[in-house]
N, C-alpha and C positions, 0 to 999 in steps of 0.2 A: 145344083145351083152354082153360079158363080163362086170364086175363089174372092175373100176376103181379104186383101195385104194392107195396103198402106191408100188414105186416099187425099189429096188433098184438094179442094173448094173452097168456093165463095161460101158463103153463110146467110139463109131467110132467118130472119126472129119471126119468133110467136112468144112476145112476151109475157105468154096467158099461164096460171097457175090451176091446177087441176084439171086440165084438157081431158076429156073423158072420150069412151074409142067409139062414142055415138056419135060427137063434133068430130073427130077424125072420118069414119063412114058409117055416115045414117041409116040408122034399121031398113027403112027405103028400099036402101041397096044389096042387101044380104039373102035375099033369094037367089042369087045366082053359087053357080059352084065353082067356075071359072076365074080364074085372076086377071083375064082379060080384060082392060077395059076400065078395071077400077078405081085407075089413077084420074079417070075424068070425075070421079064422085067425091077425091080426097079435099077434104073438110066442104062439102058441098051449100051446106047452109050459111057458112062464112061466106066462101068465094062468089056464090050464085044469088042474086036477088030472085024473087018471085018466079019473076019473069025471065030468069036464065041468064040476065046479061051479068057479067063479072061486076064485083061490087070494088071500085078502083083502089079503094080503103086497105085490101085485104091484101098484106106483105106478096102471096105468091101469084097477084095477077099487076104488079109490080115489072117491070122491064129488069131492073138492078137485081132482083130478083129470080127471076126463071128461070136461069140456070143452076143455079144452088143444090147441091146434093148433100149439103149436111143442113138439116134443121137446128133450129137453136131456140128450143121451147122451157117454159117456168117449170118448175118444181111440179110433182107427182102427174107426168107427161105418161097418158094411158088407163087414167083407173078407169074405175065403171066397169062392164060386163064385158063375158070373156071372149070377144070376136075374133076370129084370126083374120080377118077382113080388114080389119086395121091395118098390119105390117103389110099385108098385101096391096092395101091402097098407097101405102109411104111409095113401096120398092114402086108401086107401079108410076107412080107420078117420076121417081126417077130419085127422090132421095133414100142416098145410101148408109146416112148415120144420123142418129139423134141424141143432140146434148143437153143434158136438164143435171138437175140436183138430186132428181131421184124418179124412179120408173114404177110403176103399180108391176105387182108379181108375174099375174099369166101374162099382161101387155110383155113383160121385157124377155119371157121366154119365148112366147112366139116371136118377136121378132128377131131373136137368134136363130129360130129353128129355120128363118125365109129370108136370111142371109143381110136383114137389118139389122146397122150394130147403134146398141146403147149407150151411151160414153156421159158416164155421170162424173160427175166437176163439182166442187165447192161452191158453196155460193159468191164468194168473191170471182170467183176463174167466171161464173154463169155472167154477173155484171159487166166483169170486163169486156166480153165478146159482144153483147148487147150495145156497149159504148162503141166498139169500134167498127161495128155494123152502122151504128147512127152515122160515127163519123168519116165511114168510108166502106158504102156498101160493098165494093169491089176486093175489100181484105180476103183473103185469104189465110186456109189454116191448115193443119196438116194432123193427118188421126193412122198413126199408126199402128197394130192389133198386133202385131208379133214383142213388140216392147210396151206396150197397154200405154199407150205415151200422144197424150194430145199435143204441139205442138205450136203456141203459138208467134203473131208474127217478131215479136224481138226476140223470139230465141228460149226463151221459158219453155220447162216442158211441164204437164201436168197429166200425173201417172192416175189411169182409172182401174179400175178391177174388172174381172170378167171370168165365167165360170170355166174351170179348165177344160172340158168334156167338149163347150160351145165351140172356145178356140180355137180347140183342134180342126173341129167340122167347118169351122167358116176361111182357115187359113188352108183347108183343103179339098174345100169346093164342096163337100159332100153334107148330104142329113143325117139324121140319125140313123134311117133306113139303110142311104148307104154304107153307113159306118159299118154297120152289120155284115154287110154283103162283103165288105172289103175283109170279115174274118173267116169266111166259111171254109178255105185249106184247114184254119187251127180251130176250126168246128168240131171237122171231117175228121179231122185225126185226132181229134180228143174223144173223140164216138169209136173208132176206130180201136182207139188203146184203153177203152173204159169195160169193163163187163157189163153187159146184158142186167138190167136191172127191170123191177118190176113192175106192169104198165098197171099203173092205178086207175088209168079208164077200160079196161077188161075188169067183167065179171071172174074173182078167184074162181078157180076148178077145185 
């Protein structure tokens, strides 16, 4: 996956609280296995009326809006049941971070593990951003992952946490899988320097 640095963007609100990862993507869409494609379902019940046509209401079928790659959602953004179709619908519509007060658990690991970063804020830091999107959709802000440091625009920074293990993997492009793969020298040679130990899936002799 992509490599995680520093990004900075416009900003969509969803100033909804408890966003659950059904309104993000609807059961509907969870038959598939592919991440292709997904970003036309992201919050599809919002965005879509009935009949398909964009519902003009809805922040990201907005113009000020469409380009935006950090969301800016209410408090516990994600609970509900454990989809990875979710993070996979954010990356695929094209947003790269989401900022809320707080994340429901498997939501905020999957979308570390698919190279979406979580960036939890105060509740005062959540308002302000919400203000200055009303008062000027076009602000811009800045999330940088190597100093866990949101940035915004007069210069305030606001330090988030994030799990050290994810860090790694998103500031070096890789998954868990390949975190792995990047050890197998210091696998090799620790099989290599260890004695012969006993295979507990053979029947003893």
């Amino acid at each position: 996956m992509p490599a995680v640095t520093s990004l900075t963007s416009t900003m969509a609100p969803l100033p909804i609280e408890n966003v659950d990862t059904d309104q993000i993507i609807p059961a509907r869409f969870l038959k598939v296995t592919d991440k292709a494609g997904l970003g036309e379902s992201l919050f599809a019940d919002w965005r879509y009326a009935p009949d398909g046509t964009p519902r003009p209401e809805f922040a990201l079928n907005q113009p000020e809006y469409q380009q935006a790659k950090i969301l800016v959602a209410g408090d516990n953004f994600g609970c509900g049941s454990s989809r990875e179709h979710a993070p996979w619908a954010l990356v695929g519509y094209g947003i790269q971070a989401v900022v809320s007060t707080r994340f429901a658990d498997i939501f905020r690991n999957n979308a570390l593990k698919n190279g979406l970063l979580p960036v939890v804020v105060d509740r005062d830091t959540l308002q302000q951003l919400f203000s200055l999107i009303a008062e000027e959709p076009e602000t811009a802000i800045t999330i940088d992952l190597a100093s866990q440091t949101l940035t915004l625009p007069d210069g305030r920074g606001v330090q988030f946490p994030i799990d050290g293990f994810a860090k790694h993997c998103l500031l070096n492009g890789v998954d868990q899988l390949g975190y792995l793969l990047q050890q197998t020298s210091a696998i090799e040679a620790y099989e290599a320097a260890t004695p012969e130990r006993v295979d507990t899936l053979q029947p003893a002799r």
